[in-house]
C-alpha positions in Angstrom: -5.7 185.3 -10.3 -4.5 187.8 -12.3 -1.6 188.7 -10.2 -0.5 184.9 -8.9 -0.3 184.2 -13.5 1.8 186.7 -13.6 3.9 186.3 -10.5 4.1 182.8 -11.7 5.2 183.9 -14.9 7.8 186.1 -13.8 9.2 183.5 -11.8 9.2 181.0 -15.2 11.6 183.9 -16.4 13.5 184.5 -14.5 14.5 181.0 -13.9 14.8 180.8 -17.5 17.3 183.2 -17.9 19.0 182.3 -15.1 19.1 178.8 -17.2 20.7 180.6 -20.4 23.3 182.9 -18.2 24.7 179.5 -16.6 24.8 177.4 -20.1 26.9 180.9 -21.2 29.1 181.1 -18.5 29.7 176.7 -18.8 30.4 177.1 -23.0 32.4 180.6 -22.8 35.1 178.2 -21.6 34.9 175.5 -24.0 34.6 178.5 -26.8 37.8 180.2 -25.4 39.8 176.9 -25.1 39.2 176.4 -29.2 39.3 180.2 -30.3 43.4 179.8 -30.7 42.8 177.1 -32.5 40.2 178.0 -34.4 41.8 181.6 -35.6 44.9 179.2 -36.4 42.7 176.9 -38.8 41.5 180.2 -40.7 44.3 181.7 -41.0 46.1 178.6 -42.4 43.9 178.5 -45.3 44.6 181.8 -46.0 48.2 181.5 -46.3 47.5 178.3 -48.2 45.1 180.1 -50.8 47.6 182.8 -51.3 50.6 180.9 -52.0 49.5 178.2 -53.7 47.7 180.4 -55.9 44.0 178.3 -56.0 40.8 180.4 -56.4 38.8 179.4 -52.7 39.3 176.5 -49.8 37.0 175.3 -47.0 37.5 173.6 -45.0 36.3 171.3 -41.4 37.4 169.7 -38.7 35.9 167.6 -36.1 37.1 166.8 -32.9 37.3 163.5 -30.7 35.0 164.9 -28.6 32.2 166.3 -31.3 33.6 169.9 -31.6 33.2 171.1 -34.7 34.4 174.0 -36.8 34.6 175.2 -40.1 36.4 178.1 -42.4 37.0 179.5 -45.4 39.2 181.5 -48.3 39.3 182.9 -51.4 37.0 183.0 -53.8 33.8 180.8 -54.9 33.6 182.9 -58.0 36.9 184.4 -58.8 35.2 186.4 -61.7 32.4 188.2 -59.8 34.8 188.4 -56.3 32.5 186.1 -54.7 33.6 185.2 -51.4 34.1 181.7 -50.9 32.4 180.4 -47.5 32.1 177.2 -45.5 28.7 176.9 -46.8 29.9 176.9 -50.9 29.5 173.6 -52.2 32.1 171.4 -54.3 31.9 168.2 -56.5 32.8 165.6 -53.5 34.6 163.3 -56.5 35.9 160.1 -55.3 35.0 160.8 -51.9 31.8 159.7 -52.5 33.3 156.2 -53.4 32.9 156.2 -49.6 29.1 156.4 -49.5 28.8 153.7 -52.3 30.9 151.2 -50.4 29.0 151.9 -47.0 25.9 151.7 -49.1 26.6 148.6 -50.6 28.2 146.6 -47.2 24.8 148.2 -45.5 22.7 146.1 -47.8 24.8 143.2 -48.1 24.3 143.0 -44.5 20.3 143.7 -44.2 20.1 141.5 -46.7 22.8 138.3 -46.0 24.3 138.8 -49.4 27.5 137.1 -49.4 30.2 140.0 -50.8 32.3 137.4 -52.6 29.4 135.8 -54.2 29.8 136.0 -58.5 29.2 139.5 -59.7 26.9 137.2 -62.3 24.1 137.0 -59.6 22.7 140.4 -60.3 24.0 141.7 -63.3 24.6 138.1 -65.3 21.1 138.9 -67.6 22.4 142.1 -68.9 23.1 141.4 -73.0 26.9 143.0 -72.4 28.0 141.2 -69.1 30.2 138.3 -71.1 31.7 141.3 -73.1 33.0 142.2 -69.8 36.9 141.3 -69.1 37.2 138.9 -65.9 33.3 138.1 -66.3 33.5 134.9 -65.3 35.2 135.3 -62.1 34.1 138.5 -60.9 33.1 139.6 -57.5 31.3 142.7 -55.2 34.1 142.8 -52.9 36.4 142.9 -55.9 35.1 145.7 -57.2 34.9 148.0 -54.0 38.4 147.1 -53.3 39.4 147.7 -56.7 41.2 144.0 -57.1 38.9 143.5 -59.9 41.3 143.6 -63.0 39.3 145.9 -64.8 40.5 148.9 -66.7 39.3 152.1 -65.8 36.8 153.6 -68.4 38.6 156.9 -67.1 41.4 156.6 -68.5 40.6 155.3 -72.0 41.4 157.3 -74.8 38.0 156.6 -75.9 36.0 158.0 -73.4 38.3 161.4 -73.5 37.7 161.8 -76.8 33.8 160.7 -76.5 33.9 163.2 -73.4 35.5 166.1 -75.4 32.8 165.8 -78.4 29.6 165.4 -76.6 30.1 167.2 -73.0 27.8 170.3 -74.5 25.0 168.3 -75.3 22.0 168.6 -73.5 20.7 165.8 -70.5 23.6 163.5 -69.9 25.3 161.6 -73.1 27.3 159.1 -70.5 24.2 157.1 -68.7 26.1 154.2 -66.6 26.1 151.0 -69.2 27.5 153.9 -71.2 30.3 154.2 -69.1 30.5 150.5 -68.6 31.1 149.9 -72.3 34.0 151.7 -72.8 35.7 148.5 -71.4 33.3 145.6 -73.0 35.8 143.6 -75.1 39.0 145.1 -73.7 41.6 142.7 -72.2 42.2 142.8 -68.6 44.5 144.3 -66.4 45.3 141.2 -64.4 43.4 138.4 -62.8 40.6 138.8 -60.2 42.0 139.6 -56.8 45.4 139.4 -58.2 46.5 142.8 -58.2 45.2 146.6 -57.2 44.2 149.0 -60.1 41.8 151.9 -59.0 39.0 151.7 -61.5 36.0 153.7 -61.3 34.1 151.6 -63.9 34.0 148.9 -61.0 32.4 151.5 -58.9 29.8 151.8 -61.5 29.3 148.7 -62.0 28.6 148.7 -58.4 25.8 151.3 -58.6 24.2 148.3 -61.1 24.2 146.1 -58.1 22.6 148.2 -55.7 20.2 149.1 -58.0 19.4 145.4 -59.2 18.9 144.7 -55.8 17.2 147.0 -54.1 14.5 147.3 -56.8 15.4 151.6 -56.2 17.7 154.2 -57.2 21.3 154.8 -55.8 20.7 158.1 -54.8 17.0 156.8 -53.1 19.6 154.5 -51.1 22.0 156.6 -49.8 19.9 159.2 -49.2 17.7 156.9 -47.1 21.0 154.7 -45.3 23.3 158.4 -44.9 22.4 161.6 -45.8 18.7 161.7 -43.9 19.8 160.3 -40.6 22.9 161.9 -40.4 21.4 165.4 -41.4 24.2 165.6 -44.3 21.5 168.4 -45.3 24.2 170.1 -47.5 24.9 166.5 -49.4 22.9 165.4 -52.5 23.5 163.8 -55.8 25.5 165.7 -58.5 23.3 164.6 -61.1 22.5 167.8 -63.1 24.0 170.8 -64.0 22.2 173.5 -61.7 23.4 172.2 -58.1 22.6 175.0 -55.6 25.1 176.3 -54.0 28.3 175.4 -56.3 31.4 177.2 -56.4 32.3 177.7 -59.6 35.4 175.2 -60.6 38.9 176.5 -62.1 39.8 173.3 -64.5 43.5 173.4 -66.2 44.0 173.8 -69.9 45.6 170.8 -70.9 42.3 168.3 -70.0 42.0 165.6 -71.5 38.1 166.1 -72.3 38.6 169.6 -73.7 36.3 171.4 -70.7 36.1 174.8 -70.3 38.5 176.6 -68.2 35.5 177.7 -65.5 33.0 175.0 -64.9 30.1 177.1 -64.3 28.4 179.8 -66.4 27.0 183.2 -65.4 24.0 181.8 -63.6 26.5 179.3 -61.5 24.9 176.1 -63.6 27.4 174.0 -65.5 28.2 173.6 -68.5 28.9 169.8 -68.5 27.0 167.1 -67.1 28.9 165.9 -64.0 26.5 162.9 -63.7 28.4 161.2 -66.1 30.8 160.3 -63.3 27.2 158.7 -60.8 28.4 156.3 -58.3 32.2 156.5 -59.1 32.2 160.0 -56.6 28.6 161.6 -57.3 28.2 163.9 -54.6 28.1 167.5 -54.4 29.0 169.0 -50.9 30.4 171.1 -48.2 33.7 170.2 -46.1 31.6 170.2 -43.1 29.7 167.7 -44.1 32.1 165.5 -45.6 33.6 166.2 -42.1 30.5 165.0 -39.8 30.1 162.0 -42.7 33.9 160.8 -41.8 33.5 161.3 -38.3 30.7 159.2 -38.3 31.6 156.5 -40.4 35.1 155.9 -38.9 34.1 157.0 -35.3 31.5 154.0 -35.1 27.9 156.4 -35.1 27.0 155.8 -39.0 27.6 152.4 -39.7 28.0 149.2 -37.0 31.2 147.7 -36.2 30.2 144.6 -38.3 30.0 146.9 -41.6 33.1 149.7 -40.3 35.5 146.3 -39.9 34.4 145.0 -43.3 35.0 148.0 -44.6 38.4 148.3 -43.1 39.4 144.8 -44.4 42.7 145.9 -46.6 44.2 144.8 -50.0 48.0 146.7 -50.4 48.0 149.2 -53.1 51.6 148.2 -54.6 55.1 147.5 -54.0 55.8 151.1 -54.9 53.7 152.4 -52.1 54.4 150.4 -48.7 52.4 151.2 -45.9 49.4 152.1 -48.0 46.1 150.0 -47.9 43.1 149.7 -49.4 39.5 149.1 -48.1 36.0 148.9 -49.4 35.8 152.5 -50.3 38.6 153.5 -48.0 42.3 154.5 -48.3 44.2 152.7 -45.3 47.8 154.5 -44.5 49.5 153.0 -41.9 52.9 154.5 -41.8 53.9 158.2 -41.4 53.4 159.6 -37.7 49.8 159.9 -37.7 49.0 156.5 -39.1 46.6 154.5 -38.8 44.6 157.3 -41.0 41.5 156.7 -43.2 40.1 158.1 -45.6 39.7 159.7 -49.4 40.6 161.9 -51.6 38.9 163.5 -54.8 39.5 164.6 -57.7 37.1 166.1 -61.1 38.1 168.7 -63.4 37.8 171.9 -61.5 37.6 170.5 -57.9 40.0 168.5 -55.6 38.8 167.3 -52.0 40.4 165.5 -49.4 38.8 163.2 -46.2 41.3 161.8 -44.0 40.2 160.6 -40.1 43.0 160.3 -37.6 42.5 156.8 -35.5 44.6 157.6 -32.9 43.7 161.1 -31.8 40.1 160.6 -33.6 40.1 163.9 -35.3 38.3 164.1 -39.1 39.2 166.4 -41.3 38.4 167.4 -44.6 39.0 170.2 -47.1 38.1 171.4 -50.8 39.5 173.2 -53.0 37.8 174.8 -56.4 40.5 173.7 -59.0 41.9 171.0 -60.3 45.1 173.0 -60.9 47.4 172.2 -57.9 49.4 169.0 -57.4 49.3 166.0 -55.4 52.3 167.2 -53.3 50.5 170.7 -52.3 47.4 168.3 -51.6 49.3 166.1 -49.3 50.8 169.5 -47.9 47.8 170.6 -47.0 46.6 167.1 -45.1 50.2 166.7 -43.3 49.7 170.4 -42.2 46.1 170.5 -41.3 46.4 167.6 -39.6 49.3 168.9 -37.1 47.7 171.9 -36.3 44.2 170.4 -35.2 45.8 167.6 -33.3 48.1 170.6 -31.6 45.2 172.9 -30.7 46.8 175.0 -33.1 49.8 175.1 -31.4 51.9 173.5 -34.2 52.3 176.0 -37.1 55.6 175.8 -38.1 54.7 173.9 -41.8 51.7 176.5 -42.7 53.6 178.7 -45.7 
């Protein structure tokens, strides 16, 4: 008996690394057939670190057909010479205006809520909602498209200097009817659904809604609708200052709410409160997973068809920008080369991120950068350029610097 167990054994062995030789020999294939490519993507964010002079980039990709790959540059702590790595985390910003909207379409449809119902229906009993320009009128859909008329509590002279006077203080000074009422009593921007203006106070006023609804917490929401079932395990809310896992952010000097030039202090935790921004972005993350989040969401696995076209239902942006779309959450391009593309981008002091999935060749990619000292063109640089060389194989190098 003995003898026959262990013959047996042996046998169970050898077939099983017969098994892992023949998986080895099938992927060395695959694994050669992306290395160029691969070693290309790396090396591309080298050269874009270096000469646009930011502190650390990651960056992902993911391919039409699920391959995945991720890299890395620079520095996550310029100080200390801390490498930066594809697992260093980054505020996600706007990008997580993405996740809201999903989140928000998701219930809607669970629940038959109609989208252009009146905003009124769940957030009509709050004491400030008549102080609230286009009151009367508003509408969910309105909101997420940003068609709403409302002014962006961003961009208020008010909330700067509120922001610049109270960012030290402990716990979070900027709770979201706090945010909301840097705009109570202020005169609209235009009618609802007459014209685009990108306001993130709509996108708070959108976290309200979820909230009023559900009976739960935003972050309770997402986390149960996204991040669990599509193992975003890297993804959570940026709703305190020690986030594990944060590369320290480079903000420039002129900001308008007088932060300090490195957003993290010698333990990596902030030194402001970045859940003053909640549902307007509220995500800290990796480019990977914003990656595998994109790919999901525009590739048809995270969210049904019903809820991706709804999402994809577009407003144009301007006059001054033909071509360009928006969504429920989403930026819509649709000229350029590569059009149709989706996506986002992102931007908090100290940290600018980018999304953008490719329709026709269904590649996603997304990158992050720790400061908010480069410009849009070096941003859209980097996209154009990424973009080329993963849908070449890495062939196509010519616009890397």
């Amino acid at each position: 008996m003995t003898f026959q167990k262990g013959l047996v054994s042996g046998l169970k062995l050898s077939i099983l690394v017969s098994l892992l030789w023949l998986t080895a020999c099938l992927a060395s294939p695959q694994r050669a057939a992306n290395a160029p490519l691969e070693a290309a993507f790396s090396s591309a964010l080298e050269r874009f670190q270096n000469e646009y002079d930011f502190p650390g980039i990651t960056a992902s990709y993911v391919l039409a057909d699920g391959t995945a790959h991720s890299a890395a540059a620079g520095w996550a702590d310029a100080e200390i010479r801390e490498p930066m790595t594809p697992e260093s985390r980054m505020l996600a910003a706007s990008i997580g205006k993405t996740f809201v909207a999903a989140t928000m379409v998701s219930i809607a449809q669970e629940r038959a809520i109609d989208l252009d119902a009146p905003l009124a229906s769940w957030l009509g009993q709050n004491s400030w909602f008549r102080r609230l320009p286009n009151h009367q009128s508003l509408t969910v859909r309105q909101l997420l498209n940003h068609t709403s008329g409302l002014p962006n509590h961003v961009y208020l002279p008010a909330f700067a200097g509120a922001v610049s006077k109270r960012w030290a203080e402990p716990g979070n000074p900027f709770p979201p009817e706090a945010l909301v009422g840097f705009v109570l009593d202020t005169e609209a921007l235009s009618r609802p659904g007459e014209q685009w203006a990108y306001t993130d106070t709509g996108y708070i006023l959108i976290g309200l809604v979820i909230e009023a609804i559900t009976g739960r917490t935003y972050y309770e929401e997402v986390h149960d609708q996204f991040l669990e079932p599509l193992e975003l395990t890297a993804t959570s809310a940026s709703n305190k200052r020690a986030l594990q896992g944060l590369a320290a952010g480079y903000v420039a000097d002129d900001n308008p709410f007088a932060f300090p030039a490195k957003t993290t202090d010698r333990n990596g935790v902030m030194k402001w409160n970045p859940a003053l921004e909640w549902t307007g972005g509220g995500l800290v993350s990796t480019s990977r997973d914003l990656a595998r989040w994109g790919a999901a969401l525009f590739g048809g696995q995270g969210v049904s068809e019903e809820i991706l076209n709804t999402m994809l239902q577009p407003v144009p942006i301007g006059e001054d920008m033909p071509g360009t779309y928006y969504g429920l959450g989403v930026s819509i391009s649709r000229s350029g080369p590569l059009a149709p593309v989706y996506g986002h981008g992102g931007w908090i002091p100290g940290y600018s991120s980018s999304l953008r999935y490719y329709a026709r060749s269904g590649i996603t990619i997304a990158f992050q950068i720790n400061s908010d000292r480069i410009s849009q063109q070096h941003l859209s640089d980097i996209e154009l350029c990424l973009a080329s060389l993963v849908i070449s194989g890495g062939k196509n190098t010519d616009c890397v610097p």
